[in-house]
C-alpha positions in Angstrom: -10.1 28.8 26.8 -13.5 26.8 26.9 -14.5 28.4 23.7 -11.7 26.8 21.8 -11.8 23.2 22.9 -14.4 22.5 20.2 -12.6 23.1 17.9 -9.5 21.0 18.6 -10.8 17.9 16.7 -11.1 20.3 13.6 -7.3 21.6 14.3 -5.7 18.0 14.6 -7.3 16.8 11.6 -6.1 20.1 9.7 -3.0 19.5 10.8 -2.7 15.6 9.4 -4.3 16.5 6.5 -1.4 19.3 6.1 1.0 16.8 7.0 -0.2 14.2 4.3 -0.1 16.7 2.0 3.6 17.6 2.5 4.2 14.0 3.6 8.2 13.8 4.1 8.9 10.1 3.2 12.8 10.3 4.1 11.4 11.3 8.0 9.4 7.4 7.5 12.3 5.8 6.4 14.4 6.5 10.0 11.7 4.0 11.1 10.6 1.4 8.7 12.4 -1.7 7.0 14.4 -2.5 4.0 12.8 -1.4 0.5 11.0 -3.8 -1.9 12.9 -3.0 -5.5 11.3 -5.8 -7.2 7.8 -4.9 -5.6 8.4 -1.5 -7.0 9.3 -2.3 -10.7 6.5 -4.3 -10.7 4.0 -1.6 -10.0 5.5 0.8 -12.7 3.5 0.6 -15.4 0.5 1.2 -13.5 1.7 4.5 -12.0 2.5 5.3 -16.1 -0.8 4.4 -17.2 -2.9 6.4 -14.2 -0.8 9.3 -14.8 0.5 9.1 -10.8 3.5 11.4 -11.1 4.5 10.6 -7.4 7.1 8.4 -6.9 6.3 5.3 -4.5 8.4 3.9 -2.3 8.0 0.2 -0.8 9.2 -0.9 2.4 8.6 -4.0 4.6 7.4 -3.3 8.6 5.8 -5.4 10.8 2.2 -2.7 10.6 -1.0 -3.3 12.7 -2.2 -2.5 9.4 -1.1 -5.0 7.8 -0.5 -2.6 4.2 -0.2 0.9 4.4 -0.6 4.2 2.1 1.4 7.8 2.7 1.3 10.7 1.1 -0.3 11.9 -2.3 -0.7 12.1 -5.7 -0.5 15.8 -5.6 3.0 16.7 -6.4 6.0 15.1 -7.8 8.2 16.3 -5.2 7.0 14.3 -2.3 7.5 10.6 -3.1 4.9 8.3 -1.6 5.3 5.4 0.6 3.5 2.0 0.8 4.1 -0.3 3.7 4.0 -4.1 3.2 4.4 -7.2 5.8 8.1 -8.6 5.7 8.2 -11.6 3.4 4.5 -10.9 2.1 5.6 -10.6 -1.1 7.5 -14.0 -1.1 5.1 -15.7 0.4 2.3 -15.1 -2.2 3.3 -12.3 -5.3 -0.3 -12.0 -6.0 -2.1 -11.7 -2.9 0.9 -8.7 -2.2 0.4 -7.1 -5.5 -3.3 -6.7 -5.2 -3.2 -5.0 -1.9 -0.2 -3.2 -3.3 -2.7 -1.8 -5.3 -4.9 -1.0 -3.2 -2.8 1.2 -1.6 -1.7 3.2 -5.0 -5.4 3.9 -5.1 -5.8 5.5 -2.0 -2.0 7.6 -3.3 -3.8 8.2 -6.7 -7.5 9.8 -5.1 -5.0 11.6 -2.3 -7.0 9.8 0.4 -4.5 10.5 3.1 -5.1 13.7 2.3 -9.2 14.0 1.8 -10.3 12.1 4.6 -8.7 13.9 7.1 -9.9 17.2 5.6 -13.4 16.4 4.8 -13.2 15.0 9.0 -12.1 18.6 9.5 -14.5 20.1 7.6 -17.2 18.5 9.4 -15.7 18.8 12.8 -15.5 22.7 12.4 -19.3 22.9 11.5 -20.5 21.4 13.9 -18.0 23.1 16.6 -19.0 26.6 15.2 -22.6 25.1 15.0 -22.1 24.4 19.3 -20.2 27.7 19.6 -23.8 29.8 18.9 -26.3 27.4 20.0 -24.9 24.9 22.7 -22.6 25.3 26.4 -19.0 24.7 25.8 -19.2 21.5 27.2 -22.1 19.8 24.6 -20.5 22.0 21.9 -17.3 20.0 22.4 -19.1 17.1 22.8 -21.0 17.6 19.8 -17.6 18.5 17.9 -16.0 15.1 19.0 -18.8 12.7 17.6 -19.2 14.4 14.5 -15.8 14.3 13.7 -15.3 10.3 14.8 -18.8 9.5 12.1 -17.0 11.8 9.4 -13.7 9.9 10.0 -15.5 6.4 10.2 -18.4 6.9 7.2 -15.6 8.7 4.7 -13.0 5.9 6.0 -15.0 3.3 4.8 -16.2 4.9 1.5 -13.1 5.2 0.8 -11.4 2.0 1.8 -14.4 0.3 -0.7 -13.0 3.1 -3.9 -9.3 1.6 -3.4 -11.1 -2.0 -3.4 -12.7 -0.7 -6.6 -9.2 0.5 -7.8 -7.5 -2.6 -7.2 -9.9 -5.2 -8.8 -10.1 -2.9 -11.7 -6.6 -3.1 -12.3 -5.4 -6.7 -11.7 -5.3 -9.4 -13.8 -7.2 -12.7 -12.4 -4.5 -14.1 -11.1 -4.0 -11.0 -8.4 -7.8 -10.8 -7.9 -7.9 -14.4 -7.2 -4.6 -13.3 -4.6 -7.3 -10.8 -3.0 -9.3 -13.3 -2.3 -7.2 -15.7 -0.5 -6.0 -12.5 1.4 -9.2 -11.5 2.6 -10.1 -15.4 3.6 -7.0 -16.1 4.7 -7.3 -13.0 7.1 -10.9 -14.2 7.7 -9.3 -18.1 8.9 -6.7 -16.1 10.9 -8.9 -14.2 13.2 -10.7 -17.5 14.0 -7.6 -18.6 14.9 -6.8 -16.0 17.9 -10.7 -16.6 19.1 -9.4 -18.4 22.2 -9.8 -16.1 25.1 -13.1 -14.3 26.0 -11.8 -10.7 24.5 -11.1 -12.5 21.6 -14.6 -13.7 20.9 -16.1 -10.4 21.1 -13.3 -8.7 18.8 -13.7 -11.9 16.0 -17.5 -13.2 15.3 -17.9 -16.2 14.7 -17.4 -15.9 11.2 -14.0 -14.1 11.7 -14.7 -10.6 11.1 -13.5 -8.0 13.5 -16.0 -6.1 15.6 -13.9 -3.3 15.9 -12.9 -2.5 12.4 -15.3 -0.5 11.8 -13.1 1.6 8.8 -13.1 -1.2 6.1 -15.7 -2.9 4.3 -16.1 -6.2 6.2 -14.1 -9.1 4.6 -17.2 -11.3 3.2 -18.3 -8.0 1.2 -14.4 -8.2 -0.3 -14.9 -11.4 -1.3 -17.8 -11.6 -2.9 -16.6 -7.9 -4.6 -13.4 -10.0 -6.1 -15.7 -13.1 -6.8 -18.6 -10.6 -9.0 -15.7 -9.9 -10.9 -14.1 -13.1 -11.4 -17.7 -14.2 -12.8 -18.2 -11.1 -15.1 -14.6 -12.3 -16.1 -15.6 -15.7 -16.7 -12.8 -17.0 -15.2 -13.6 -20.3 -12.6 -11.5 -20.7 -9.4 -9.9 -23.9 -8.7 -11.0 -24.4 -5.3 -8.5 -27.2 -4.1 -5.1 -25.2 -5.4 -7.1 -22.0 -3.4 -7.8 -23.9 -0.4 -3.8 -25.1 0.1 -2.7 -21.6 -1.0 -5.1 -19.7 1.6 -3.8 -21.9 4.0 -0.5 -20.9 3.5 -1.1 -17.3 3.7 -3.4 -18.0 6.9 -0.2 -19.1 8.5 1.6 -16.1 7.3 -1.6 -13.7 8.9 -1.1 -15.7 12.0 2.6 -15.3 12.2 2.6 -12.0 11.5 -0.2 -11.3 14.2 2.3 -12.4 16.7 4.9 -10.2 15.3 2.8 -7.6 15.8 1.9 -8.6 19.4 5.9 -8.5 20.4 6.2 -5.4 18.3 4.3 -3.3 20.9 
């Protein structure tokens, strides 16, 4: 028995990388809200011109997340699903399209799909690695932290390719919604820095500590902001300012959703 606990982190991550690859989006939609139609004409021609031969599904659920990605790009017979905020959409189109498409680009590279695999991969080397060389107990050990740097490192490599995928594809006006999503978010951490937890999870800048899987929100920024400039396109930083307010006060909203959600 001691002999096969290294190897668990390898087995759990097979199996959501299985799952993810035979992702069963009718078994999501038991538990998630209504469907965005007019989110999801929107995003058609894209899927036409990247050849994604999935279909994708959006629904709106209150998501720690915030935006979501299931399933793949890998056959046409298991639709995808995307995840929004309720009311994201109507409270700023273009800030809700671009992460919209972010999410088609992690469906597109079949990231749900990759990263657990590649954290599989890694996990099983270094549990048949233990198996000859270390006790049960280090092997294990050693199996468990290999597999949480694979998850994290490949995580955030590829959380910064969907970025990539996004800014490619929007128009100004959507990258210009990324950015007010990212400050926004930024403003809204800030916000909850009240108690002493708080202040360790949020700097002082409002980035969170703990997320550890996504490029940090001043390096999104200043991603969507290089290619504003290589655009030549100027932002009008009064209309930004009211706008970012407004979806602050969405984030902030929706944090507290979250909070009575669990």
């Amino acid at each position: 028995m001691h002999s096969i606990l290294p190897f668990f982190p390898s087995i759990f991550y097979a199996f959501q990388a299985n799952e993810s690859k035979n992702f069963n989006s009718n078994y999501f939609y038991k538990f998630v809200g209504p469907f965005n139609t007019q989110l999801e004409k929107e995003i058609k021609p894209l899927l036409k011109e990247k050849n994604i031969t999935c279909d994708i599904a959006i629904r709106e659920v209150v998501n720690p997340c915030v935006c979501a990605a299931f399933g793949t790009n890998m056959s046409e017979k298991n639709p995808a699903l995307i995840l929004i905020p309720p009311e994201f959409h109507k409270t700023d189109e273009k800030a809700c399209q671009f992460l919209t498409k972010h999410e088609i680009g992690h469906i597109k590279n079949n990231d749900c799909f990759t990263i657990p695999l590649v954290t599989c991969i890694c996990s099983a080397a270094a549990a048949i690695f233990g198996a000859f060389t270390l006790p049960w107990v280090a092997s294990t050990f050693l199996a468990g932290v290999v597999s949480a740097v694979a998850l994290t490192l490949f995580t955030l490599w590829r959380e910064g390719k969907a970025d990539d995928f996004a800014i490619e594809n929007s128009t100004n006006e959507e990258l210009l919604g990324g950015r007010r999503m990212f400050i926004a978010s930024k403003q809204a951490n800030l916000s909850e820095r009240t108690t002493f937890w708080k202040k360790i999870a949020f700097t002082s800048d409002g980035e969170d500590r703990f997320d550890i899987m996504h490029p940090s929100l001043n390096s999104r920024v200043k991603k969507i902001e290089k290619e504003l400039a290589k655009r030549r396109f100027s932002i009008d930083q009064v209309r930004e300012t009211e706008r970012i307010d407004i979806l602050k006060q969405f984030m902030i909203d929706f944090i507290k959703k979250v909070s009575q959600s669990k």
